[in-house]
C-alpha positions in Angstrom: 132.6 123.5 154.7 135.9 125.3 155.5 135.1 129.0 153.2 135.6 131.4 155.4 137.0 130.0 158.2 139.9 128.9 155.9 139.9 131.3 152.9 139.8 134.5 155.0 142.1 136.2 155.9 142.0 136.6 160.5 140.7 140.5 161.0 139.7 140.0 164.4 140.4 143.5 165.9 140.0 143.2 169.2 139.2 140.4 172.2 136.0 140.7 173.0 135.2 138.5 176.3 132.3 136.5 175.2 129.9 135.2 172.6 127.2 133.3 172.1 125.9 132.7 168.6 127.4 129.9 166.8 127.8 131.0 163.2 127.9 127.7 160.3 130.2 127.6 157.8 129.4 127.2 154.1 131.1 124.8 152.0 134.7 125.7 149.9 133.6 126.1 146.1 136.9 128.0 145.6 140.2 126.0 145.2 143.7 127.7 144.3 146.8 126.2 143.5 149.2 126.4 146.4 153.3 126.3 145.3 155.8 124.4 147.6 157.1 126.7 150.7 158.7 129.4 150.1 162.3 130.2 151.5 162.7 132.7 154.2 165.6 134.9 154.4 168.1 133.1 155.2 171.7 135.9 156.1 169.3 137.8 159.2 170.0 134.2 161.2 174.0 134.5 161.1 173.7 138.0 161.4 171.7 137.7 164.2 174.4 135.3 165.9 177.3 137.9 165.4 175.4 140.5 166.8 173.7 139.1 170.0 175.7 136.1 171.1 178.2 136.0 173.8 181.6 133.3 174.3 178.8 131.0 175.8 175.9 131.2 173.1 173.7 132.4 175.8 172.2 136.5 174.8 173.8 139.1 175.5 172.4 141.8 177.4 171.2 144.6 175.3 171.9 148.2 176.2 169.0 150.1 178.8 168.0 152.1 175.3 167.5 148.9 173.5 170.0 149.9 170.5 172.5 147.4 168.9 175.3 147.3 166.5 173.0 147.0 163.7 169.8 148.9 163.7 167.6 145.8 162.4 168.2 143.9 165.5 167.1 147.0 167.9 163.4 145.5 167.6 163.9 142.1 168.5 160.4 141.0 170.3 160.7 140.2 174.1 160.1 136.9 173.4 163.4 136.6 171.6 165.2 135.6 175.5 162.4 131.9 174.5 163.9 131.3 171.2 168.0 132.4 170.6 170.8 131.0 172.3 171.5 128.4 174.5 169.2 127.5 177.8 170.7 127.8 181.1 170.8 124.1 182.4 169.7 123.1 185.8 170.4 119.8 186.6 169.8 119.9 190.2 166.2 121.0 191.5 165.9 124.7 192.4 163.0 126.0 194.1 161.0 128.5 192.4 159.4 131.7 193.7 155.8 131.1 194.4 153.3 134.3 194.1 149.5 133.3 195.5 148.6 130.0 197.3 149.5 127.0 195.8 146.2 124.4 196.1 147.0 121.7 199.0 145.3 118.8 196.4 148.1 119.9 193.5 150.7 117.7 193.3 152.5 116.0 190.6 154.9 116.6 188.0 154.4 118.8 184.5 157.2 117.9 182.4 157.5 119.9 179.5 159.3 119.2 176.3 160.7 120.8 173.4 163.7 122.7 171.5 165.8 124.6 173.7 169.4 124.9 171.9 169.6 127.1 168.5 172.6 129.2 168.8 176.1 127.3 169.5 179.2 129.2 169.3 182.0 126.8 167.4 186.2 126.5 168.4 186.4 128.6 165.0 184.5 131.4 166.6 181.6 131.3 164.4 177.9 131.0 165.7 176.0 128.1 164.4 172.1 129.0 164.4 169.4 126.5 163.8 166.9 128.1 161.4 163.7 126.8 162.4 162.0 126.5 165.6 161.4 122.8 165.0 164.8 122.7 164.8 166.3 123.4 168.3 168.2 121.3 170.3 166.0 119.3 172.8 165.7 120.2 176.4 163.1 118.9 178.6 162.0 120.4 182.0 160.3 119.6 185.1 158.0 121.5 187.6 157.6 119.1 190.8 154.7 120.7 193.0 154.0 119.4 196.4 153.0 120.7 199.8 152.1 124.3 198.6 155.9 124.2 197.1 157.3 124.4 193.5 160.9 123.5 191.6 162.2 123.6 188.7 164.7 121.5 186.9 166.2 120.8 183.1 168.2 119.0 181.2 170.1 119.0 177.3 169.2 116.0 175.8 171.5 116.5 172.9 174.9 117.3 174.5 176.4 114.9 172.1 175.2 117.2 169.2 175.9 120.9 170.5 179.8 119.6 171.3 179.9 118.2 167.3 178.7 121.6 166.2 180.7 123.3 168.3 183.8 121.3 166.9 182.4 121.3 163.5 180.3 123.8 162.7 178.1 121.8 161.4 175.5 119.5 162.7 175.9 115.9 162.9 176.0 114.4 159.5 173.6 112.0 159.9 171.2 115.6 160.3 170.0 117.3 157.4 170.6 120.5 159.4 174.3 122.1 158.5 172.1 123.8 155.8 169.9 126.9 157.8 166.9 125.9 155.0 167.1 122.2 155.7 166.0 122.4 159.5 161.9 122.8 158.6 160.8 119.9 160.6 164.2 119.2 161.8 163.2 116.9 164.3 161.5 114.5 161.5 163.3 115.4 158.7 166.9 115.6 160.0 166.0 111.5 161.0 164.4 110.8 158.1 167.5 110.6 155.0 169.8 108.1 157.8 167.1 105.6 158.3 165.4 105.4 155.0 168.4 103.7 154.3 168.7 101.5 157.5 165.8 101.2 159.1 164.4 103.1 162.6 167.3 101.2 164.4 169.8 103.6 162.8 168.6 106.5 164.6 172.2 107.2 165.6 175.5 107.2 163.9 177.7 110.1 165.0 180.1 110.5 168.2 180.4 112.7 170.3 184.0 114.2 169.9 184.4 115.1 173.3 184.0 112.1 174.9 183.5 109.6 172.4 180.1 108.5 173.1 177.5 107.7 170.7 175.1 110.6 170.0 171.4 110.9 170.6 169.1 112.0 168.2 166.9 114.6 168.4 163.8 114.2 169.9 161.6 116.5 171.9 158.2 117.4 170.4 155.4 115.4 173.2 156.6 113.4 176.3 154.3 111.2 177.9 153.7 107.3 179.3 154.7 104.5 177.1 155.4 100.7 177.4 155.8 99.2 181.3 155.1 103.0 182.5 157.8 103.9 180.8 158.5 108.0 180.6 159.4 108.3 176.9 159.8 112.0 174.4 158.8 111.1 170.8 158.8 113.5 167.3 157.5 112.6 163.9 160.0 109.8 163.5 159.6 106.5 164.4 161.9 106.9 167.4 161.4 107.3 171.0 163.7 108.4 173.8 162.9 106.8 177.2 163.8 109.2 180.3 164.2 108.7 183.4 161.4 110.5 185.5 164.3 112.0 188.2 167.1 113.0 186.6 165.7 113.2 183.0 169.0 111.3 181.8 168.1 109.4 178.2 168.0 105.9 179.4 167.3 104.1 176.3 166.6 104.5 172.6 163.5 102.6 171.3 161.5 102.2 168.4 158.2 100.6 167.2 159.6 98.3 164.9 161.7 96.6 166.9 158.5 95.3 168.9 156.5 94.8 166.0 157.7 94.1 163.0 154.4 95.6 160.6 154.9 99.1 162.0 157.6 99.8 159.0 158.4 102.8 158.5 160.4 106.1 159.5 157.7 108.6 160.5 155.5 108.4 162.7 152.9 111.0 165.0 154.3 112.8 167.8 151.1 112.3 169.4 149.9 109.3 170.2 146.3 108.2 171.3 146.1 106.9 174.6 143.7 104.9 176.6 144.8 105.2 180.2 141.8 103.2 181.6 143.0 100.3 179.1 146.6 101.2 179.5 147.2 101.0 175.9 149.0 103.7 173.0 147.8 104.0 169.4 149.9 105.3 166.9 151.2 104.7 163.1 154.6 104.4 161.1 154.4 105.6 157.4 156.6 103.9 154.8 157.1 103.9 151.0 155.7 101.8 148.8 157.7 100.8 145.1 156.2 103.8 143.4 156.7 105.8 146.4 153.4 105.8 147.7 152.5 106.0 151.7 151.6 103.0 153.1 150.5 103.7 156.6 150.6 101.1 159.5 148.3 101.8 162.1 148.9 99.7 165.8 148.1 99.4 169.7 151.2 98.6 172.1 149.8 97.5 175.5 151.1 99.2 178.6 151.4 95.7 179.9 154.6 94.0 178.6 153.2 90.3 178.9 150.5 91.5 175.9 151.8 91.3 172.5 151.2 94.7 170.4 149.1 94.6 167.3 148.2 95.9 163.7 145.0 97.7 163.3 145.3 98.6 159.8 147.2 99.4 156.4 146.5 102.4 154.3 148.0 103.6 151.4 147.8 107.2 150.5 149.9 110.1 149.8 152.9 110.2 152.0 152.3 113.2 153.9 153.5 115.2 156.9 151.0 114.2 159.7 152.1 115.5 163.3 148.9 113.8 164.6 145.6 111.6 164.6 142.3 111.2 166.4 140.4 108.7 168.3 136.9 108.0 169.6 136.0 105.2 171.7 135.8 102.7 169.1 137.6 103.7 166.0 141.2 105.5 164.9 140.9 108.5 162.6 143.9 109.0 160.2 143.6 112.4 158.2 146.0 112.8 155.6 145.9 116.2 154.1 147.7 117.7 150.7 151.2 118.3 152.1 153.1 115.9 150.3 156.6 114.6 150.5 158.6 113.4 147.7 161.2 111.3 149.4 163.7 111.1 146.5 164.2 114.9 146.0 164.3 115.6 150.1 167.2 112.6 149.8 169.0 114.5 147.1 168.3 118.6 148.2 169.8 119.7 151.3 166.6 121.9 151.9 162.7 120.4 152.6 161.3 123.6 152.0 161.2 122.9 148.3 159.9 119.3 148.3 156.9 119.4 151.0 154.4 120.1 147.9 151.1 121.7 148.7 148.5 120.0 146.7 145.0 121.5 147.3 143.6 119.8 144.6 143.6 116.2 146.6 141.8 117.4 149.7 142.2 115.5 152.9 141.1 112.2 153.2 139.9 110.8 156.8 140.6 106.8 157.2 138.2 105.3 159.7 139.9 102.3 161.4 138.4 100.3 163.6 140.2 100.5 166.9 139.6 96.6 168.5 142.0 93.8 168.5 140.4 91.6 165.8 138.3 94.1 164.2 137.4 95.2 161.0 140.9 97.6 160.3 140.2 99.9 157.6 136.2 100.5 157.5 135.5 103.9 155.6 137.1 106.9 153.7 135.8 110.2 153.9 137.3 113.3 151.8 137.1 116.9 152.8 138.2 120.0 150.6 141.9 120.8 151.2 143.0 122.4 155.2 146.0 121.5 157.2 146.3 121.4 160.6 148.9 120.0 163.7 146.4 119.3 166.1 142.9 117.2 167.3 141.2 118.8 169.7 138.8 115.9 170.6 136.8 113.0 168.5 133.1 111.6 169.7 130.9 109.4 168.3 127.3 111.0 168.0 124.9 108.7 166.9 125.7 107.4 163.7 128.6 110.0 163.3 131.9 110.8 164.2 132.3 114.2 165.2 136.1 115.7 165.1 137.0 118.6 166.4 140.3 120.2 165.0 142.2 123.6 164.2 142.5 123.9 161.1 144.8 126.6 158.7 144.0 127.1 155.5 147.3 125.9 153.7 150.3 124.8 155.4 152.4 128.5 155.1 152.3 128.2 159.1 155.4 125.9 158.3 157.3 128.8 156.6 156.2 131.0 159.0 157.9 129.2 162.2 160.5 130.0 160.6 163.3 131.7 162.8 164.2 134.7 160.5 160.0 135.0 160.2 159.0 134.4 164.1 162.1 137.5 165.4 161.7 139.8 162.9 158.4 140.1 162.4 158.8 139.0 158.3 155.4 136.6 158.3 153.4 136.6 161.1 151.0 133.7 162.5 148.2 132.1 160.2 145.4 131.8 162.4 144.5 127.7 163.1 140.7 127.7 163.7 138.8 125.9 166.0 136.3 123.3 163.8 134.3 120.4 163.9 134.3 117.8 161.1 131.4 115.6 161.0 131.9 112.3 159.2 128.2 111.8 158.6 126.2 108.0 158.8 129.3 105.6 158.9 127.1 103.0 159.1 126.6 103.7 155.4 129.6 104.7 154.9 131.0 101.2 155.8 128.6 99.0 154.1 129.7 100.8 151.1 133.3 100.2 151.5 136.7 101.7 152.5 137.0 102.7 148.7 133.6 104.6 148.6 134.7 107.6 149.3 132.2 110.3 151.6 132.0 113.6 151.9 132.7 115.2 155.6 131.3 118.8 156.1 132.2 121.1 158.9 131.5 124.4 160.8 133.6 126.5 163.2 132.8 125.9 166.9 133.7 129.7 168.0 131.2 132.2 167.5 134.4 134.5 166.4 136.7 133.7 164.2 140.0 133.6 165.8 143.5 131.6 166.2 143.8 128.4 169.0 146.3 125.7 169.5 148.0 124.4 171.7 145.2 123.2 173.4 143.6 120.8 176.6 140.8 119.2 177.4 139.5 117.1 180.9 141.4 113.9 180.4 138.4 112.0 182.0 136.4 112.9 178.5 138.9 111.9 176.1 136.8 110.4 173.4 133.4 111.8 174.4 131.7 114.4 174.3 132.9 117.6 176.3 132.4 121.1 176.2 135.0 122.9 177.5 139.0 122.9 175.5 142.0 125.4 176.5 144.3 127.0 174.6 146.7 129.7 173.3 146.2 132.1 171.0 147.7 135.7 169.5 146.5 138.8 167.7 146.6 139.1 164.4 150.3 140.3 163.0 151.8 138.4 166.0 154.6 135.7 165.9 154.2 134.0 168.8 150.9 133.5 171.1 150.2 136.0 173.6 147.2 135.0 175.6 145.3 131.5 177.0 141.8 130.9 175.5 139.0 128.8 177.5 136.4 127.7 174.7 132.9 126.4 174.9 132.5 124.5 172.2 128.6 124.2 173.2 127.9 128.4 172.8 130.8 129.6 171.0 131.6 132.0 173.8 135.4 132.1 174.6 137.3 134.1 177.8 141.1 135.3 177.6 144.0 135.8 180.1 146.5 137.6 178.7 149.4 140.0 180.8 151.1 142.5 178.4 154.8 141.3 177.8 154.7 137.5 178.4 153.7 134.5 176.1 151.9 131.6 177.3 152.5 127.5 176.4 150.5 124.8 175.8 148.1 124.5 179.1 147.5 121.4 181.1 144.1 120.9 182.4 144.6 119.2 186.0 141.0 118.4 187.3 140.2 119.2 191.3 140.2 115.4 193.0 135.8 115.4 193.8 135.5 118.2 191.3 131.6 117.9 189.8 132.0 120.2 186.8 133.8 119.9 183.7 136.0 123.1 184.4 136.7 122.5 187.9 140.4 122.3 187.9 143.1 124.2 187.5 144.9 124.9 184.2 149.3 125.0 184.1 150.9 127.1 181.5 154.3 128.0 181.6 154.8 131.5 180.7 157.9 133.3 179.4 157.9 137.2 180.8 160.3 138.4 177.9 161.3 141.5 179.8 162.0 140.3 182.7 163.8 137.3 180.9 162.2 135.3 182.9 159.6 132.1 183.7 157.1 131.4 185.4 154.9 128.3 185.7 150.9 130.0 185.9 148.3 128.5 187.6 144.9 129.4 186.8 141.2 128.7 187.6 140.0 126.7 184.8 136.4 127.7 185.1 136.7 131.9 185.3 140.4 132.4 184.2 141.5 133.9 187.0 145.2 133.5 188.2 145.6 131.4 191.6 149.3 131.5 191.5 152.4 131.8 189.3 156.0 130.3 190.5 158.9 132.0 188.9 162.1 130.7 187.6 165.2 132.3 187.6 165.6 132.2 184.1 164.1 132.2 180.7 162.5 129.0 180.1 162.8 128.1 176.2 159.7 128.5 174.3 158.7 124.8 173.9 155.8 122.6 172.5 154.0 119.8 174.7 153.9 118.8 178.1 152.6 116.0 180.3 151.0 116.3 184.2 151.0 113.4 186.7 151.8 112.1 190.1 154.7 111.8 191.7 154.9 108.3 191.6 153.7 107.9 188.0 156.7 106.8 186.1 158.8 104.0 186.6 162.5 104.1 187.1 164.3 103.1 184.6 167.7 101.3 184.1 170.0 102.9 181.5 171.2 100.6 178.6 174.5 100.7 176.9 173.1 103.9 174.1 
């Protein structure tokens, strides 16, 4: 199955351009016991904050030879401008400095969404520093391209939060985060011990001491469309943030429950499954059972708000930490790998590093659901030996199979290793995530046996090299069928943070690479050319942080060669982020704030 693509450590030397043999995997025989995750340092974060942050929490400039007060700091990577301090806010749109032509047929918006706030200096004249890089601050930007013509704007989403800490040094209570090992997964986690108590609706509970107002929480992992075309950001919580498109002010707090009552629970995936030709979102909560089991709730919310939303399905399993799920065009697959939470110590520890439990031994189950109003919910299980992964590339049916591509580490370490302390100084770099495919063989069978006959999936990687990707893209048109061409970043081995964009064919193996010494690329959009006839005719968004420069700049390149057609710079750093969302102008509709 997942050998040596899991179990081997990534030696890749080099980038070569191309490849074209595929190479098959064979299956695990070996299984070692994985402990919980371990803690990184945790004194090199406050240090850091001493050393490096001004009156305003934004970085200091170093001196031309690159020294500091403390030795240790003198090698700071130059991606370090994307992931200390404070962001500069924009609130206004400011036009951006365009390099290359700018295609005529390109415009839209790219929002882009993730942390953006980790080091807050407090009345007391301390620094606060989030730990983990899960655990910034949201901000969420926008690029708006039309007529040849780019700007930029931003905005804090959490304003309420950074003037508590700067008042309390401390986060909000309701946060696990006031200790630096308790922000792993900040953005689930920190929700998670307030509303296993009270429910998704108490995703609130703290004022903001400056001007009294109740305080957001924090939520910026994936932005995208929701109910009545409603712009919303979403985490692993069963809470949602709807934006307005313009101004990206938070214009309402919403959750799943509220609209249907099954979907209990308190997490949830920050990416949902979409079907924009339907105009309808997929997605699960996950509550406890009695004996503190999982019991997953898997749902469709029409876009339309005269249709009533519905349960798929109910599936009890481990509770785990799933960031996402896949879909083909008929059925929902849920896969539940062996990183376990025990809900009762993460209530009583300040920390989550020591109670997500790695448990190799129980594999990863796949749920088929059947994805139609009325069908058959839960119709098969599959198992596969133990991987863990963020991310779905893609999921077809083919023939009697479901074929699901994902990338796939081979323990969850990569948690540990996004670690602050771990991704500036160079302490434990990247785990490769490699690009597979996961056949769920004969479901036919497989369903006439039973949900509780449980199959065996097998795999192979779909590079002909073994090498890191997330972060990835497809063509939205082929969304649940088959495709051959994804997108995505990647980084050399002994890296932190991902240093070039990979094109993939998934039919060959052969991959191509841009890559510009000194900058680090995000996720890519894949924007197809309007009367494009190919697959990879389009162009592909990334926007790149060039660390010396401590800059940004939003690249545009030729999906089909990766070849740059433009870049449009920013005047400063943007933060390094997670997901983003493309779409026209008019896209979104305006929303009316409520009374938050």
């Amino acid at each position: 199955m997942l050998r040596s693509l899991l179990t081997v450590a990534y030696q890749s030397p080099s980038w070569p351009t191309t490849h074209s043999v595929v190479q098959a995997h064979p299956s695990i025989t070996t299984r070692r016991a994985m402990p919980s995750l371990s803690e990184p340092p945790r004194h090199l974060l406050p240090e850091l904050g001493r050393k490096l942050f001004g009156h305003k929490g934004s970085l200091k400039q170093l001196p031309e030879n690159g020294s500091t007060t403390s030795p240790a700091h003198a090698d700071l990577p130059p991606f370090a401008c994307g992931l200390t301090g404070t962001s500069v806010e924009v609130l206004e749109p400011r036009r951006c400095e365009v390099e290359g032509i700018v295609p005529s047929w390109l415009e839209g918006n790219l929002f882009r969404n993730g942390p953006g706030v980790w080091d807050i200096e407090t009345k007391g004249g301390q620094t606060y520093s989030v730990a983990h890089w899960f655990g910034g601050l949201t901000v969420m930007h926008k690029f708006q391209i039309t007529a040849g013509k780019v700007t930029y704007r931003n905005r804090h989403l959490n304003r309420e939060a950074e003037h508590y800490i700067q008042a309390e040094n401390q986060e909000p209570g309701v946060m696990l985060w006031s200790d630096p090992c308790g922000t792993l997964l900040g953005r689930a986690f920190s929700l998670f011990k307030q509303a296993a108590v009270k429910g998704p609706s108490s995703f609130e509970g703290y004022t903001d001491p400056q001007t009294g107002k109740p305080g957001n929480p924090n939520v910026g992992v994936t932005v995208g469309k929701y109910r009545d075309n409603q712009l919303v950001t979403r985490t692993d919580a069963n809470v949602l943030l709807s934006l307005d498109p313009e101004d990206l002010t938070v214009t309402n707090k919403l959750n799943y429950t509220s609209i249907l009552p099954e979907a209990k629970g308190v997490n949830s995936a920050s990416h949902v499954e979409r079907d924009d030709v339907k105009g309808l979102t997929y997605d699960f909560t996950m509550d406890f059972t009695a004996r503190l089991k999982g019991m997953y709730h898997l749902f469709c919310i029409p876009d339309d708000v005269r249709q009533e939303p519905y349960l798929l399905a109910k599936i009890q399993d481990d509770p785990c930490y799933i960031h996402s799920f896949a879909s083909t065009e008929n059925y929902l697959i849920l896969m539940v790998w062996p990183c376990v939470m025990d809900p009762l110590r993460m209530m009583i520890n300040r920390s989550v590093f020591h109670d997500l439990q790695w448990m190799p031994e129980k594999g990863v189950k796949l749920h088929v659901v059947d994805k139609r109003k009325g069908g058959k919910g839960h119709v098969a299980t599959y198992r596969h030996d133990a991987f863990f992964a963020f991310h779905q590339i893609n999921a077809v049916e083919s023939g009697d199979d479901l074929l699901l591509d994902v990338s796939a580490y081979s323990d969850n370490q990569i948690l540990v290793q996004l670690h602050r302390t771990n991704m500036l100084f160079g302490l434990n770099p990247m785990a490769a995530a490699i690009p597979t495919r996961i056949t769920l063989p004969n479901l036919p069978a497989a369903m006439a046996d039973g949900k509780n006959s449980i199959k065996d999936a097998t795999s192979r990687m779909l590079a002909a090299e073994q090498f890191g990707f997330e972060l990835f893209t497809i063509h939205p048109d082929l969304k649940c069928k088959p495709y051959r061409y994804c997108w995505g970043t990647s980084c050399q081995p002994g890296e932190s943070y991902f240093t070039c964009l990979v094109r993939l064919d998934v039919e060959s193996g052969a991959h191509q690479i841009w890559q510009e010494e000194g900058t680090y690329p995000g996720e890519p959009i894949f924007v197809p050319r309007p009367g494009g006839g190919q697959e990879d005719d389009g162009l592909l968004l990334s926007v790149v942080l060039a660390g010396v420069q401590k800059r940004s700049f939003l690249l545009l390149l030729d999906a089909s060669n990766m070849r740059e057609v433009a870049r449009a710079w920013t005047k400063d750093p943007v933060a390094l982020g997670f997901h983003g969302h493309f779409g026209k102008l008019d896209e979104f509709k305006q929303q009316q704030a409520s009374v938050l």
